[in-house]
TORKOL-4160 file (C-alpha; in steps of 0.2 Angstrom, whole numbers, padded with zeros to 4 digits, m for minus):
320
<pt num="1" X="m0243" Y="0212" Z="0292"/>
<pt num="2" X="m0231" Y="0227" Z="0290"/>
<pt num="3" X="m0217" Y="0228" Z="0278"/>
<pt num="4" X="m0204" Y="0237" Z="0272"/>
<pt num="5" X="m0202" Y="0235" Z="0253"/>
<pt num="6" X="m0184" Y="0238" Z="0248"/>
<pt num="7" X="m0185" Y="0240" Z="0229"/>
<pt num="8" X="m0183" Y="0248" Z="0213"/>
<pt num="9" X="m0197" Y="0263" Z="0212"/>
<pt num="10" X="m0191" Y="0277" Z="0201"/>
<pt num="11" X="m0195" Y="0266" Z="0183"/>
<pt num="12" X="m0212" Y="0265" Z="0190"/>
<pt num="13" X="m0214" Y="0247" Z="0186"/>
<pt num="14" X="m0210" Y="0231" Z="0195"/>
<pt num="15" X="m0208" Y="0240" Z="0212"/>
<pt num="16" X="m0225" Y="0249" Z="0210"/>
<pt num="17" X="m0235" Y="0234" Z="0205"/>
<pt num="18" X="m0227" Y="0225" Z="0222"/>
<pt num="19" X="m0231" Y="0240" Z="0231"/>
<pt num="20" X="m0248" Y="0240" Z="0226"/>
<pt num="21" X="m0253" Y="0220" Z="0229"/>
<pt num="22" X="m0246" Y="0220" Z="0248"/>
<pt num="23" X="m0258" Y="0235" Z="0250"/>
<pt num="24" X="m0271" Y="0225" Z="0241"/>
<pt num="25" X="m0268" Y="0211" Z="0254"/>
<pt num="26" X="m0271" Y="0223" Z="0269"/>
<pt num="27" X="m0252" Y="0227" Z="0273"/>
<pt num="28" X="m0245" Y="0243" Z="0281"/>
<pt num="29" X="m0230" Y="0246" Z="0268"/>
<pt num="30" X="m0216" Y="0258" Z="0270"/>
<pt num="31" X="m0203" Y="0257" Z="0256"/>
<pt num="32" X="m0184" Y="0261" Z="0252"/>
<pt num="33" X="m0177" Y="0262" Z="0236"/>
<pt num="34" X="m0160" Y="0255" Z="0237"/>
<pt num="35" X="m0154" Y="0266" Z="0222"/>
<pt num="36" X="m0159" Y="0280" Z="0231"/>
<pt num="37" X="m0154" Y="0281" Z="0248"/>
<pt num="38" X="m0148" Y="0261" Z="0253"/>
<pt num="39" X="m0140" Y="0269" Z="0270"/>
<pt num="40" X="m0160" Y="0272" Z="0276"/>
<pt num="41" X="m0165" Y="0254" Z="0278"/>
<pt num="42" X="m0159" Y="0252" Z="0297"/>
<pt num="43" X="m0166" Y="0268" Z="0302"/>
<pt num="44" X="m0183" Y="0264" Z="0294"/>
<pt num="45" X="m0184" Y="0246" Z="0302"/>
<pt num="46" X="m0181" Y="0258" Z="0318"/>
<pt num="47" X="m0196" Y="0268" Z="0314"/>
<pt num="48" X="m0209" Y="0256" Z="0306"/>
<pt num="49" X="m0203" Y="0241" Z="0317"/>
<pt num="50" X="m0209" Y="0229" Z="0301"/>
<pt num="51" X="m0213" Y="0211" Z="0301"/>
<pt num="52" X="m0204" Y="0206" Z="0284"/>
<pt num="53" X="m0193" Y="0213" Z="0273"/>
<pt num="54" X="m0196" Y="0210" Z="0255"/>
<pt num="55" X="m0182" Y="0217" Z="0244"/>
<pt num="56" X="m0175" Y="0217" Z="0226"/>
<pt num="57" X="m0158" Y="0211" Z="0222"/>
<pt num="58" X="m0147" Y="0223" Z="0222"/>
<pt num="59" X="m0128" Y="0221" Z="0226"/>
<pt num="60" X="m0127" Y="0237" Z="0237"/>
<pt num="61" X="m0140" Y="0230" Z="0250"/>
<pt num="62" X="m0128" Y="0215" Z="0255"/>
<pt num="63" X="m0120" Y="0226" Z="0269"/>
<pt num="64" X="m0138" Y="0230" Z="0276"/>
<pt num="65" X="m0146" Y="0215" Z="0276"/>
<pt num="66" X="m0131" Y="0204" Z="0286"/>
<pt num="67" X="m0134" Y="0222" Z="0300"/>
<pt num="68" X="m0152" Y="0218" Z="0299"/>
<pt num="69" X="m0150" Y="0196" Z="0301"/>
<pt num="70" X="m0140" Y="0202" Z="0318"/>
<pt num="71" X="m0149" Y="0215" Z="0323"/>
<pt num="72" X="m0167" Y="0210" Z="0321"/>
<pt num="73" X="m0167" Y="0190" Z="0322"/>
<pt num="74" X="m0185" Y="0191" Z="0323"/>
<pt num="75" X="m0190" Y="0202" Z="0307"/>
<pt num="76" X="m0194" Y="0188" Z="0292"/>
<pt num="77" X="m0179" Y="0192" Z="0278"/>
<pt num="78" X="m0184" Y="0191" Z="0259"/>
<pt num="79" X="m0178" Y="0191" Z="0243"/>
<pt num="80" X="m0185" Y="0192" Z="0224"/>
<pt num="81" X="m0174" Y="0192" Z="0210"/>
<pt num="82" X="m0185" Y="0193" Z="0193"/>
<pt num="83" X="m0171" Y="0190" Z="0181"/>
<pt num="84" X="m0168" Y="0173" Z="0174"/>
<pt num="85" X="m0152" Y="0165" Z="0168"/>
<pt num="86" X="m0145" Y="0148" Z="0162"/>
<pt num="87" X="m0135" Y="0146" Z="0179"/>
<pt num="88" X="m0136" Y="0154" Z="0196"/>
<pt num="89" X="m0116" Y="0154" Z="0192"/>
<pt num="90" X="m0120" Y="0171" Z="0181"/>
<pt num="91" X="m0125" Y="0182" Z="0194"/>
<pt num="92" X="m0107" Y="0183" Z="0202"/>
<pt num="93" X="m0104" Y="0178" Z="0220"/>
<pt num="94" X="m0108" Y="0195" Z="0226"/>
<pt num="95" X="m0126" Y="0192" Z="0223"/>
<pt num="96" X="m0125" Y="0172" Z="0228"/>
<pt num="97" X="m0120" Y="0179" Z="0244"/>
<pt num="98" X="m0134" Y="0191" Z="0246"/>
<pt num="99" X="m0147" Y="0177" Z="0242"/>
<pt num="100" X="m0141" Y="0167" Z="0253"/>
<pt num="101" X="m0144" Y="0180" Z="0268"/>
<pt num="102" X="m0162" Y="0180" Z="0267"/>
<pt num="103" X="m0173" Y="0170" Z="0274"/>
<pt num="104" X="m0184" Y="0167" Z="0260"/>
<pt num="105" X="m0177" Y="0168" Z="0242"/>
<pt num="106" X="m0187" Y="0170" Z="0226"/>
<pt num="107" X="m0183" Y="0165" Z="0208"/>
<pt num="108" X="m0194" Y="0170" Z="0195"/>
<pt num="109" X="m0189" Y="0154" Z="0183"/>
<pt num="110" X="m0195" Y="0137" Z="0191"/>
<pt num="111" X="m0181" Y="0128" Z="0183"/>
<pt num="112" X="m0167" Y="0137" Z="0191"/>
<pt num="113" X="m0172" Y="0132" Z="0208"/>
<pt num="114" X="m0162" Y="0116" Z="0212"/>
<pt num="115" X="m0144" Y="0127" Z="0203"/>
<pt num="116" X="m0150" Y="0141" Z="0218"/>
<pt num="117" X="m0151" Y="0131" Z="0230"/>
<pt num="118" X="m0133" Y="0122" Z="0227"/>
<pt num="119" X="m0126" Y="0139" Z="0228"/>
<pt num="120" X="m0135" Y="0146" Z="0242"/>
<pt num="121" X="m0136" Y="0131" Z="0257"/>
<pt num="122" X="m0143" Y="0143" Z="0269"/>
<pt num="123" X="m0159" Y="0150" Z="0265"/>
<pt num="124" X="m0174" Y="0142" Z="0258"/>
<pt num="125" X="m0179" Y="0144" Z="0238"/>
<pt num="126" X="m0194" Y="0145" Z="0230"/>
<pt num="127" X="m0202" Y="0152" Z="0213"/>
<pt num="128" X="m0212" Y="0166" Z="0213"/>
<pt num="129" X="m0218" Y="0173" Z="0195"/>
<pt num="130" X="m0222" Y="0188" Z="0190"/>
<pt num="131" X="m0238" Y="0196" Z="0184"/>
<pt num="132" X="m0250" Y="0211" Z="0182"/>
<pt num="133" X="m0256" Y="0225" Z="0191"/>
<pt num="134" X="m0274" Y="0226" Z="0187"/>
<pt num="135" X="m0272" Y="0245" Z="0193"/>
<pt num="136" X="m0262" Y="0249" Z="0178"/>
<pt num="137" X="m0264" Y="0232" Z="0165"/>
<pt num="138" X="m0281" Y="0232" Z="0158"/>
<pt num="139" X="m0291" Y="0234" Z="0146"/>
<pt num="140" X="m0295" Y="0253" Z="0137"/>
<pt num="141" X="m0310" Y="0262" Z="0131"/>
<pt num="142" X="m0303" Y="0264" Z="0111"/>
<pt num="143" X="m0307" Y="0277" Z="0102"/>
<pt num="144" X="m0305" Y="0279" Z="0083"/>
<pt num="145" X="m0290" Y="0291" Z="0086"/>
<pt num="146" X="m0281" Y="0279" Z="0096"/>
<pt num="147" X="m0285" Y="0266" Z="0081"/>
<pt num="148" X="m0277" Y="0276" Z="0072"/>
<pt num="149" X="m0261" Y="0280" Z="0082"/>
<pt num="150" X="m0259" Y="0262" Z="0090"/>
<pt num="151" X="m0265" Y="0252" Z="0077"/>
<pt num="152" X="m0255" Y="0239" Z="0067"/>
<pt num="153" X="m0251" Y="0220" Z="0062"/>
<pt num="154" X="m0238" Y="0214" Z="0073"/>
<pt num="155" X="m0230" Y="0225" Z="0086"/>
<pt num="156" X="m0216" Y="0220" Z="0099"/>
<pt num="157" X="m0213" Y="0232" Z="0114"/>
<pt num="158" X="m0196" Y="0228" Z="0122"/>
<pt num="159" X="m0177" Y="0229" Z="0120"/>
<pt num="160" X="m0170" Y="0222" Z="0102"/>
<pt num="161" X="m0153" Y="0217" Z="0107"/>
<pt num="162" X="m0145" Y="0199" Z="0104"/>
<pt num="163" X="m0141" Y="0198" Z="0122"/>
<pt num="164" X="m0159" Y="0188" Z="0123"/>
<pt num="165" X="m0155" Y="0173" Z="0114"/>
<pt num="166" X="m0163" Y="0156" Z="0116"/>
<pt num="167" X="m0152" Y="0140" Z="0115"/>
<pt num="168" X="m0160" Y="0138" Z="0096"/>
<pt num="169" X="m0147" Y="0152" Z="0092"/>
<pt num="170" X="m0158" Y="0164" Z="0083"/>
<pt num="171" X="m0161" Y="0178" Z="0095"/>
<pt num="172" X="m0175" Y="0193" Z="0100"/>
<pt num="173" X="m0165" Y="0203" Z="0084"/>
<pt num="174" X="m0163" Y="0186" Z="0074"/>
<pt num="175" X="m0180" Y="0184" Z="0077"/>
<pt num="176" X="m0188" Y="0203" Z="0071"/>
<pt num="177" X="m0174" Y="0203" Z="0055"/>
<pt num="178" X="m0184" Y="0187" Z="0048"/>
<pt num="179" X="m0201" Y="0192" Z="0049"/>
<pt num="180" X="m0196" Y="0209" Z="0041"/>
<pt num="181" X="m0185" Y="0199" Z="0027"/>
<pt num="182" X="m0202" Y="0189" Z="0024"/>
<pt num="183" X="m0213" Y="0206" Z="0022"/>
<pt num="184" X="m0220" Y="0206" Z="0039"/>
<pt num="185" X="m0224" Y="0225" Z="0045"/>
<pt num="186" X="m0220" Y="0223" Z="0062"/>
<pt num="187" X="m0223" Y="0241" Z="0073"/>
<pt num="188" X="m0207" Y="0242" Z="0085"/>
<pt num="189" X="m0210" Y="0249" Z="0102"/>
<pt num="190" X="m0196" Y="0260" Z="0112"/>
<pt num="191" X="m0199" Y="0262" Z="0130"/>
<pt num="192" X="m0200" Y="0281" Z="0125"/>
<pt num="193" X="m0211" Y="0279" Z="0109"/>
<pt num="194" X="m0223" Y="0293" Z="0111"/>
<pt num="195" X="m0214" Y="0303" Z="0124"/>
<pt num="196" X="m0215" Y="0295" Z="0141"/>
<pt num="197" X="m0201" Y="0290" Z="0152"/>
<pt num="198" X="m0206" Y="0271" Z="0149"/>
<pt num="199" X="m0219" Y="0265" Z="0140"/>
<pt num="200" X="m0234" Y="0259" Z="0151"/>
<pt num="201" X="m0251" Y="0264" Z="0157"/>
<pt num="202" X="m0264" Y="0269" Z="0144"/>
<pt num="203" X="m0251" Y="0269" Z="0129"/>
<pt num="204" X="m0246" Y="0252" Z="0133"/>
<pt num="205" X="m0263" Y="0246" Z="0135"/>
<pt num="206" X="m0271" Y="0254" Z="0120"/>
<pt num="207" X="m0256" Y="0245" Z="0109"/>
<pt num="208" X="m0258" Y="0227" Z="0115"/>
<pt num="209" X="m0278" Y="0232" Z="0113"/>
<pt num="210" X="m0274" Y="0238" Z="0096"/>
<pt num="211" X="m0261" Y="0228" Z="0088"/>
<pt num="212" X="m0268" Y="0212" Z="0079"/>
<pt num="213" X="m0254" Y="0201" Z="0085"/>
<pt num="214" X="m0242" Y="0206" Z="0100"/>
<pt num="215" X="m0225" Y="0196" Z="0100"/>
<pt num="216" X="m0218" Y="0187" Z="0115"/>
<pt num="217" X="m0198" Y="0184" Z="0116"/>
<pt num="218" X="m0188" Y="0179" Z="0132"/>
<pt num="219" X="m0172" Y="0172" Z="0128"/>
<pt num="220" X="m0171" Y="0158" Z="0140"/>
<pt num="221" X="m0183" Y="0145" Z="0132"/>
<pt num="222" X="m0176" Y="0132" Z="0140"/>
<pt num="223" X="m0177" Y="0135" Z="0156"/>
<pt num="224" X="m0196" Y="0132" Z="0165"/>
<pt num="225" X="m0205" Y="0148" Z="0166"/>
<pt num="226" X="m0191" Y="0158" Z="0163"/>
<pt num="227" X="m0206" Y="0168" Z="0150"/>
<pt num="228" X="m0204" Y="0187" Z="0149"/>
<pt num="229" X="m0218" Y="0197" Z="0162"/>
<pt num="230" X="m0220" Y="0202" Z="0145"/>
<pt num="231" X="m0231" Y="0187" Z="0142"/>
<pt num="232" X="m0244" Y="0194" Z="0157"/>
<pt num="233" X="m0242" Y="0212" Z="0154"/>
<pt num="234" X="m0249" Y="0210" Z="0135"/>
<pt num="235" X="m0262" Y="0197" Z="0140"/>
<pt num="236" X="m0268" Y="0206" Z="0154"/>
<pt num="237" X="m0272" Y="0220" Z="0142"/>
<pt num="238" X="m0282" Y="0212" Z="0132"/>
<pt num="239" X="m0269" Y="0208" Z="0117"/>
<pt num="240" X="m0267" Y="0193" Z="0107"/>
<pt num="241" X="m0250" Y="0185" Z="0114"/>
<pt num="242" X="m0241" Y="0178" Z="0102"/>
<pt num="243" X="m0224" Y="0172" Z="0110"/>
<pt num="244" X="m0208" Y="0160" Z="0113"/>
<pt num="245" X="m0213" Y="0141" Z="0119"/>
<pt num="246" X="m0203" Y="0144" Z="0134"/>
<pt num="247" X="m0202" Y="0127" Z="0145"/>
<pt num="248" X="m0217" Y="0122" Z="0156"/>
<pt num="249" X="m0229" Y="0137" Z="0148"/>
<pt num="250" X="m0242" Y="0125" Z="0149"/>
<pt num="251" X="m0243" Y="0126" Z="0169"/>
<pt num="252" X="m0250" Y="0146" Z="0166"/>
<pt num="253" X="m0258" Y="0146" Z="0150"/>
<pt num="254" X="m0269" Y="0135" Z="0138"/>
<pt num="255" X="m0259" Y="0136" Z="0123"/>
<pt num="256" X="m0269" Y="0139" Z="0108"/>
<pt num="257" X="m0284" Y="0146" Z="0119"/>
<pt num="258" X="m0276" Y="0160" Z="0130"/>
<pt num="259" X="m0260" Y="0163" Z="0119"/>
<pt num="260" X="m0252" Y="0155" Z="0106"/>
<pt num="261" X="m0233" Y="0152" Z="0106"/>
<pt num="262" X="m0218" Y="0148" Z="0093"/>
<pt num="263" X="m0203" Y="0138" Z="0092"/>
<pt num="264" X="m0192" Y="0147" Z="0078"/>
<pt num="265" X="m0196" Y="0160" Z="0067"/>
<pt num="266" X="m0202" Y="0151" Z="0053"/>
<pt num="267" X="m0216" Y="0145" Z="0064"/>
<pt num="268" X="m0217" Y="0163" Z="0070"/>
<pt num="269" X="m0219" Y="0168" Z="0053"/>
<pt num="270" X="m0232" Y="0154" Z="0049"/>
<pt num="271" X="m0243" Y="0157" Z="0066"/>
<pt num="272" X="m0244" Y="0178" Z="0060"/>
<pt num="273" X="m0250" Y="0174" Z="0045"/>
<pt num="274" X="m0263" Y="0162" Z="0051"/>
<pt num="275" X="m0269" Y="0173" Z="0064"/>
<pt num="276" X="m0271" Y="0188" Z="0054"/>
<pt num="277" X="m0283" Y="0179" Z="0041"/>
<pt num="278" X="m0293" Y="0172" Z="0057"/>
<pt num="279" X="m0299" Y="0187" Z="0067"/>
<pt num="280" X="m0312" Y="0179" Z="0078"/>
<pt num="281" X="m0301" Y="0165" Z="0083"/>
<pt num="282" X="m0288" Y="0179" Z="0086"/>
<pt num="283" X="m0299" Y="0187" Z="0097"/>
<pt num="284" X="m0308" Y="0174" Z="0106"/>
<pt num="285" X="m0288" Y="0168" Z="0111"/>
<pt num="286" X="m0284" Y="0188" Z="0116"/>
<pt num="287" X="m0299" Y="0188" Z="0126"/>
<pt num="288" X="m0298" Y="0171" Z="0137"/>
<pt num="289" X="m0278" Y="0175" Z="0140"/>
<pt num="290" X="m0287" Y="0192" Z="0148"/>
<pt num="291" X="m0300" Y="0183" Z="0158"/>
<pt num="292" X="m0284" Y="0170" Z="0165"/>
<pt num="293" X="m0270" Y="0183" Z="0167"/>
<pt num="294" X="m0284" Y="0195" Z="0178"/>
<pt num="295" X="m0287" Y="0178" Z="0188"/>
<pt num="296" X="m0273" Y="0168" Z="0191"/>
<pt num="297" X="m0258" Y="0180" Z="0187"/>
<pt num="298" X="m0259" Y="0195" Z="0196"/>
<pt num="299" X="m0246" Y="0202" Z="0209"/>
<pt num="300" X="m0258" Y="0200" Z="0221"/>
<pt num="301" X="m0259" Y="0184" Z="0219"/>
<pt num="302" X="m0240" Y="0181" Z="0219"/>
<pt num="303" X="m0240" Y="0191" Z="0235"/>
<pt num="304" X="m0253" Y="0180" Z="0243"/>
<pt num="305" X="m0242" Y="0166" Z="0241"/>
<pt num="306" X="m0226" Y="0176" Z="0250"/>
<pt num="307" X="m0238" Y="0181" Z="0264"/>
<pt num="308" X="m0242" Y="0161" Z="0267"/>
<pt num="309" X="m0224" Y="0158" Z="0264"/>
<pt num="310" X="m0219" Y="0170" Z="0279"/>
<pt num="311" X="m0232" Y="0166" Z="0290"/>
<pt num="312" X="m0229" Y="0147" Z="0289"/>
<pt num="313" X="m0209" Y="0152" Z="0293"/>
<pt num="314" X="m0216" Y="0159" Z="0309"/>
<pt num="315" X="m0226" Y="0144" Z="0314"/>
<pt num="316" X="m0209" Y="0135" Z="0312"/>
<pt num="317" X="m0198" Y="0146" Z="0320"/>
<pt num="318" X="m0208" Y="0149" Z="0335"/>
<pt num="319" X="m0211" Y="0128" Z="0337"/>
<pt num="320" X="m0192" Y="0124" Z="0336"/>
């Protein structure tokens, strides 16, 4: 299958890991990044002549892909948006109508489905969660050295800002001011922490392998698997996951065998202090959330399921 992949590249994260699983799965991939040069997606199609598009949501697209539903009826539209929300309703109607161009459209949450699919009538909706790229989330060789640089208690890697609360109304900074209130020494990660333009790769790697306990936060607790990537990324790594009971987080992990989660911060508090006075439990845990997340929740498998998705649209197209 080829595909033209219209996605974010530039932060090196989401778009590369997608990138690299349609490959993975045998497709010829051209790519687009539509906060680069949105104009050259027509001309592409022109020259690559692909079977599917599979783009990000992105406002500025809209114009490009109502061109493409007219110009190419037969190319297979799709769209993934990775965000979650409490209601499709805060997206704003510019993106409603864009997700309601495609032929396919993603959500990353399983519980926002049946909101998206009030809002956009015309397109079919499904769930599509995230997950790792074994290519760049794995485990590390560790030297003594990088003990020395990564190692601590607790870290969290990710934005501190109150805009990721949960409907229990103490939040992602809430959350970190408790634990440091009751004497927890928690390492705060900035994407730029030791001098990279994000933090990934090997730093990342080497501090979920590193950090006794590695917390989870997503904000939208709710709503079923709304969970952070986060949640794969640190597992996928080798860390002990420590994170927010987000809704339905029993369909991808065993809880208390592959991660362990937290309903407010006091149980946050409780669980840390547990699981630093019990390392072979901790690490037995870290270590069968690796084994799962390499399984079950890469992007190749994510992609596999698009690819059926697409290919079964074509059976029904081409029989009506």
């Amino acid at each position: 299958m080829k595909v033209l992949l219209v996605f974010p590249m530039a932060d090196k994260q989401t778009g590369v890991y997608i990138y690299n699983a349609f490959v993975s799965c045998g497709c010829n991939v051209s790519v687009v990044d539509p906060l680069i040069d949105v104009g050259r997606i027509i001309p592409e199609i022109n020259c690559f002549n692909p079977d599917m598009l599979f783009c990000a949501r992105e406002e500025r697209i809209l114009n490009e892909i109502i061109e493409v539903r007219r110009l190419y009826p037969d190319i297979i539209t799709v769209c993934y948006n990775v965000d979650a929300r409490h209601h499709a309703i805060e997206f704003g109607g510019t993106l409603l109508k864009l997700f309601d161009k495609f032929h396919i459209f993603y959500s990353k949450p399983k519980g926002m489905i049946e909101d998206y699919k009030n809002h956009c009538p015309n397109t079919i909706v499904k769930y599509l969660l995230e997950g790792i790229d074994p290519l760049e989330h794995k485990m590390e060789d560790i030297s003594s050295e990088d003990e020395e640089k990564y190692g601590c208690d607790v870290s969290f890697m990710g934005t501190q800002s109150n805009v990721y609360k949960t409907p229990y109304g103490y939040g992602r900074i809430g959350l970190i001011n408790f634990l440091l209130d009751k004497g927890v020494n928690i390492k705060l990660i900035s994407y730029n922490e030791y001098g990279n333009d994000r933090f990934l790769k090997e730093d990342h790697n080497k501090q979920c392998q590193c950090s006794k306990i590695v917390l989870g936060h997503c904000g939208w607790a709710d709503i079923s698997l709304a969970n952070s990537a986060r949640d794969f990324r640190v597992t996928g790594a080798g860390g002990f996951l420590l994170t927010e009971h987000v809704k339905d987080i029993e369909e991808i992990f065993e809880i208390d065998k592959e991660c362990v989660t937290y309903k407010d911060p006091q149980e946050c508090y409780d669980k840390i202090i547990y699981y630093l006075n019990n390392e072979e439990e901790r690490k037995k845990i870290a270590y069968n959330g690796y084994l799962r997340t390499q399984k079950d929740h890469t992007f190749k498998n994510r992609i596999e399921q698009v690819i059926d998705d697409v290919n079964n649209l074509i059976i029904k197209i081409n029989k009506s």
